[in-house]
C-alpha positions as CSV (number, residue, x, y, z in Angstrom):
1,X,0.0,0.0,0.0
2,X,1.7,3.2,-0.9
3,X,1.3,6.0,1.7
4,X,-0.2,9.2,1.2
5,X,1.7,11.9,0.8
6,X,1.9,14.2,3.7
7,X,1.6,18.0,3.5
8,X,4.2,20.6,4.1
9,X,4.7,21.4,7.3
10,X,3.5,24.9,8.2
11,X,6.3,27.8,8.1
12,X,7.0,28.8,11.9
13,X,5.6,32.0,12.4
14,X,7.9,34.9,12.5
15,X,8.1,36.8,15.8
16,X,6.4,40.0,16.9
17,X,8.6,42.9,17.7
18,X,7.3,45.6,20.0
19,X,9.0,49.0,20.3
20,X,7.8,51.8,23.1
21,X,9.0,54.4,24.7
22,X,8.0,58.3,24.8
23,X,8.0,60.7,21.5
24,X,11.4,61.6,20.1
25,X,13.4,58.9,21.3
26,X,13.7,57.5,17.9
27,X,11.1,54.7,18.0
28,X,9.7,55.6,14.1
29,X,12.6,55.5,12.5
30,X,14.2,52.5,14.2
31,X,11.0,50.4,13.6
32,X,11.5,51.6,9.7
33,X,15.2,50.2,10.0
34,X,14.5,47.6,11.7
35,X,11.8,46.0,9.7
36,X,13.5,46.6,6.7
37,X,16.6,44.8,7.8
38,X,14.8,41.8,8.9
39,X,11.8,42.0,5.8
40,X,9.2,42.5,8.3
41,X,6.3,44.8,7.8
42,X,6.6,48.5,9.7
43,X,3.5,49.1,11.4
44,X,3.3,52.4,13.3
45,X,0.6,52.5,15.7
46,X,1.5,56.4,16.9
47,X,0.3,57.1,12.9
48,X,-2.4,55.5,13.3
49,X,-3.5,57.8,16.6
50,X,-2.4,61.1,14.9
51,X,-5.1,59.9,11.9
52,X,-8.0,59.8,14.1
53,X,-7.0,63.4,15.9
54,X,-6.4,64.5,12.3
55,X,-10.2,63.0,11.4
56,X,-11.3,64.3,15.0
57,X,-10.2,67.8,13.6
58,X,-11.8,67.4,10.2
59,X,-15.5,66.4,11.3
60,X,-15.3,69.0,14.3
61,X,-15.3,66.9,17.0
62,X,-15.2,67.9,20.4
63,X,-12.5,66.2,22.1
64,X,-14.0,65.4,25.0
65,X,-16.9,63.7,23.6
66,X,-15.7,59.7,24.0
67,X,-18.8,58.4,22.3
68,X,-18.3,60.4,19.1
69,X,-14.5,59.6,19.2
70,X,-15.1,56.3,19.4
71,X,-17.8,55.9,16.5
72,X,-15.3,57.9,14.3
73,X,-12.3,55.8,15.1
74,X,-14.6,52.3,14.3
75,X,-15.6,54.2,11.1
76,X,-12.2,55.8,9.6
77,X,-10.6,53.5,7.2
78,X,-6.7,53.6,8.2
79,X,-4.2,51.8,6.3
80,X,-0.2,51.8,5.4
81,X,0.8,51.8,2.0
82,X,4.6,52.1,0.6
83,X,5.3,53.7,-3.1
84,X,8.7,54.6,-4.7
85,X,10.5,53.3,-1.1
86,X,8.4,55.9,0.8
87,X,5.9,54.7,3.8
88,X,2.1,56.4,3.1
89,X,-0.5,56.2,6.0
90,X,-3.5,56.6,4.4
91,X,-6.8,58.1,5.7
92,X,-10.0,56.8,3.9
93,X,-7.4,56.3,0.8
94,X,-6.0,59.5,1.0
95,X,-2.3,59.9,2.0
96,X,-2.4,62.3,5.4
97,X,1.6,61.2,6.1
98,X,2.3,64.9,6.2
99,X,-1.0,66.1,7.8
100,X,-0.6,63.9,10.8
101,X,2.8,65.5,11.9
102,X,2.2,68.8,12.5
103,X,2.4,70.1,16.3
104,X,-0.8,70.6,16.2
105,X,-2.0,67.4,15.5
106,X,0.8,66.3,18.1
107,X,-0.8,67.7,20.6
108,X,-4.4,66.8,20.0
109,X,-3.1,62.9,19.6
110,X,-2.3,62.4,23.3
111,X,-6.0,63.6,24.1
112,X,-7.8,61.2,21.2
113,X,-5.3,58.3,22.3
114,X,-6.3,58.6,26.1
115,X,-9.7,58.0,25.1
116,X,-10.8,54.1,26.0
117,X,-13.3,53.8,22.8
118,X,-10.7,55.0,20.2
119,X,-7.8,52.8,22.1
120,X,-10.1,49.7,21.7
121,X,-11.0,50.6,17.7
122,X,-7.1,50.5,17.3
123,X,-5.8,47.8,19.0
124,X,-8.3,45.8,17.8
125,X,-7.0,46.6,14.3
126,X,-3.6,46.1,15.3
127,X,-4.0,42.7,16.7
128,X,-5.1,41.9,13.4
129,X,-2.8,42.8,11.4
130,X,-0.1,42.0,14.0
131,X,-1.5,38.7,14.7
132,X,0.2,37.1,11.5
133,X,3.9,37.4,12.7
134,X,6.3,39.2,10.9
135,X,5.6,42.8,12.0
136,X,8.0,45.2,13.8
137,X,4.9,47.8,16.3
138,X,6.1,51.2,17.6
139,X,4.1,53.2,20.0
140,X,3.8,53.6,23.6
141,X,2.1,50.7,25.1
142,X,2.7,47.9,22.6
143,X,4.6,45.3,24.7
144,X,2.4,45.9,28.0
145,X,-0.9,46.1,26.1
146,X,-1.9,45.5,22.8
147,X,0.8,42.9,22.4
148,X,1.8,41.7,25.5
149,X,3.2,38.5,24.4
150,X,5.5,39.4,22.0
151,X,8.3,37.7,21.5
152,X,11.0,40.9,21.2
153,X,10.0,44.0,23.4
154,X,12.2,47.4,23.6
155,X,11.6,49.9,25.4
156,X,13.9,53.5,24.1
157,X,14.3,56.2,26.4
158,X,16.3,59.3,26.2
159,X,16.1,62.9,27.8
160,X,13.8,65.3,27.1
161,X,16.3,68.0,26.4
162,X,17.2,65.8,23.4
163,X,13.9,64.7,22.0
164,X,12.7,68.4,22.1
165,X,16.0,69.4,19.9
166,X,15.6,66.4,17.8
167,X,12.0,67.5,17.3
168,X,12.5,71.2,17.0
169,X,15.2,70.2,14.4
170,X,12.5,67.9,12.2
171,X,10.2,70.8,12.3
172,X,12.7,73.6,11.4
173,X,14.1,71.4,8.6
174,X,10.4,71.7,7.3
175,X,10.1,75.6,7.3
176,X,7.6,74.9,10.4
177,X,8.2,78.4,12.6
178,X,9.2,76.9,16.3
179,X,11.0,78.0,19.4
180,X,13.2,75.6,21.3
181,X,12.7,75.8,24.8
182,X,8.3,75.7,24.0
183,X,9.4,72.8,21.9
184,X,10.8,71.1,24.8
185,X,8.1,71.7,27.4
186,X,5.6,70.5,24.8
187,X,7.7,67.0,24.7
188,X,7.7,67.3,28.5
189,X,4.0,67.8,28.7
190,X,3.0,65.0,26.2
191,X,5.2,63.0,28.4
192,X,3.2,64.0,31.4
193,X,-0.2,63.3,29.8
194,X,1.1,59.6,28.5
195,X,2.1,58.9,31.6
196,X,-0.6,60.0,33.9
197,X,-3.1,59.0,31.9
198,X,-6.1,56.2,33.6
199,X,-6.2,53.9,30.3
200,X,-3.2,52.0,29.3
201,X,-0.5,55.0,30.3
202,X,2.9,55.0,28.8
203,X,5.2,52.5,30.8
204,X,8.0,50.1,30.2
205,X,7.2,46.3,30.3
206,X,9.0,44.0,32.6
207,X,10.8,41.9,30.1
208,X,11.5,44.7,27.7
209,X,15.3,45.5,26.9
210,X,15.7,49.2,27.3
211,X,18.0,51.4,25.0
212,X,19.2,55.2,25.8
213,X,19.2,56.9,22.3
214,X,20.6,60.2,23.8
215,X,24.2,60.2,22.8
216,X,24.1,57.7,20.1
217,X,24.1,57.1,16.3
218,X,21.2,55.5,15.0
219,X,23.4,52.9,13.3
220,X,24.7,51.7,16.4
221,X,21.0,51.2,18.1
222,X,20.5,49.5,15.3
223,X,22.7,46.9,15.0
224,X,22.2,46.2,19.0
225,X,18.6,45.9,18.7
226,X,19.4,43.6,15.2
227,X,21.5,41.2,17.3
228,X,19.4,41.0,20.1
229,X,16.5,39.6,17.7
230,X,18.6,37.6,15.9
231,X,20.1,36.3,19.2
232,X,16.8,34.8,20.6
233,X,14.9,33.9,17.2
234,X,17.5,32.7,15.4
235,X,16.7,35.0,12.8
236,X,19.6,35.4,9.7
C-alpha cells in the first residue's frame, strides 16, 4: 500500500517585535530600519493615533466627547501603503503622512489616544494585522498592552532635552516656525499626559530591553537591537 503523501509542514511563524517608549526617542525611525533589515512589515501604531486626531479635527469633533471619538475611530478607514521606497498612512485612501505630523495634531493625539473607545477601535485593528507574525509595532504601550506577548520588546528612552531638539530640528528642517525651549516643554507635557493618563498609560514592560538613544548614532541602536533579535529567534 503506498502512503499518502503528507503535507508541508507549516512555516513557523515569524516573531512580533514591540518597540515603546515616549515621543522623540527614535522609535519611528528604528521600527523603519528595523523592519526593513529583517523584511518584516513596519506598522506604526503612533500614525495610526495622529489619523484619528487628524479626522477628530476634520468632522469637528469635540475632544471630549468619547462616544463620538469612538464611533469615528470604528468608522475611519486607516491603512499603510509604501510607493517609490516611501511609507504612506493613508486616511479613507488619501495619503495624510504629512497632515498627521504637525504640532498641532501632536498635541491633540495624546487627548484622542487617552480616550478608551478609540484605544479599543485601534488595537483591535492592530492585533489583526499583528497577529500574523512578521511585523515590527512602535508606539507607547505595545509590549504591555496591545501585544503583551510578544516575543522581542524594547523599550527606548532618552532625555527630554534631546527629544525636544531632535524634534525642533525635524520641524525647522520643514520651514515649520518653532521655538526651542516651548518645543521642549511641549515634549515634557506629552510626556506627562502619557504617563498619567487612567487607560493603558505609557510605561515600560517587565521583560523589555531598554536602549538610551541620547548620545548615540542611530546605526549603532540599530545593529544592538538587530543582534538582540537575531540572538533569541535565530533569525539570519
Amino acid at each position: 500500500m503506498i502512503a499518502s503523501p503528507q503535507p508541508p509542514a507549516p512555516s513557523p511563524r515569524l516573531p512580533i517585535i514591540a518597540i515603546d517608549g515616549p515621543s522623540g526617542v527614535g522609535k519611528s525611525t528604528l521600527s523603519k530600519l528595523l523592519a526593513s533589515e529583517l523584511g518584516y512589515i513596519n506598522l506604526d501604531t503612533g500614525a495610526m493615533y495622529r489619523t484619528v486626531a487628524l479626522a477628530a479635527e476634520r468632522h469637528g469633533i469635540d475632544l471630549d466627547d468619547a462616544a463620538a471619538l469612538g464611533r469615528l475611530a470604528n468608522a475611519v478607514v486607516i491603512d499603510f501603503a509604501r510607493k517609490a521606497g516611501s511609507e504612506q498612512v493613508l486616511l479613507d485612501g488619501a495619503d495624510v503622512s504629512a497632515a498627521i505630523r504637525t504640532p498641532e495634531i501632536s498635541l491633540l493625539t495624546s487627548k484622542v489616544s487617552a480616550c478608551p473607545a478609540v484605544r479599543e477601535a485601534m488595537v483591535r485593528r492592530q492585533r489583526e494585522l499583528g497577529a500574523r507574525g512578521g511585523f515590527v509595532l512602535e508606539g507607547r504601550d505595545i509590549g504591555t498592552v496591545v501585544f503583551p506577548d510578544a516575543e522581542v520588546k524594547f523599550f527606548l528612552v532618552a532625555s527630554a532635552e534631546e527629544r525636544g531638539r531632535r524634534r525642533f530640528l525635524e520641524l525647522q528642517a520643514k520651514g515649520v516656525g518653532v521655538d526651542l525651549a516651548k518645543t521642549v516643554a511641549e515634549v515634557e507635557a506629552r510626556d506627562a499626559a502619557d504617563s498619567g493618563r487612567a487607560h493603558s498609560p505609557l510605561r515600560r514592560a517587565d521583560d523589555a530591553v531598554t536602549i538610551d538613544t541620547t548620545a548615540r548614532g542611530i546605526d549603532q541602536i540599530l545593529a544592538e537591537m538587530l543582534t538582540i533579535v537575531r540572538s533569541r529567534q535565530g533569525v539570519s
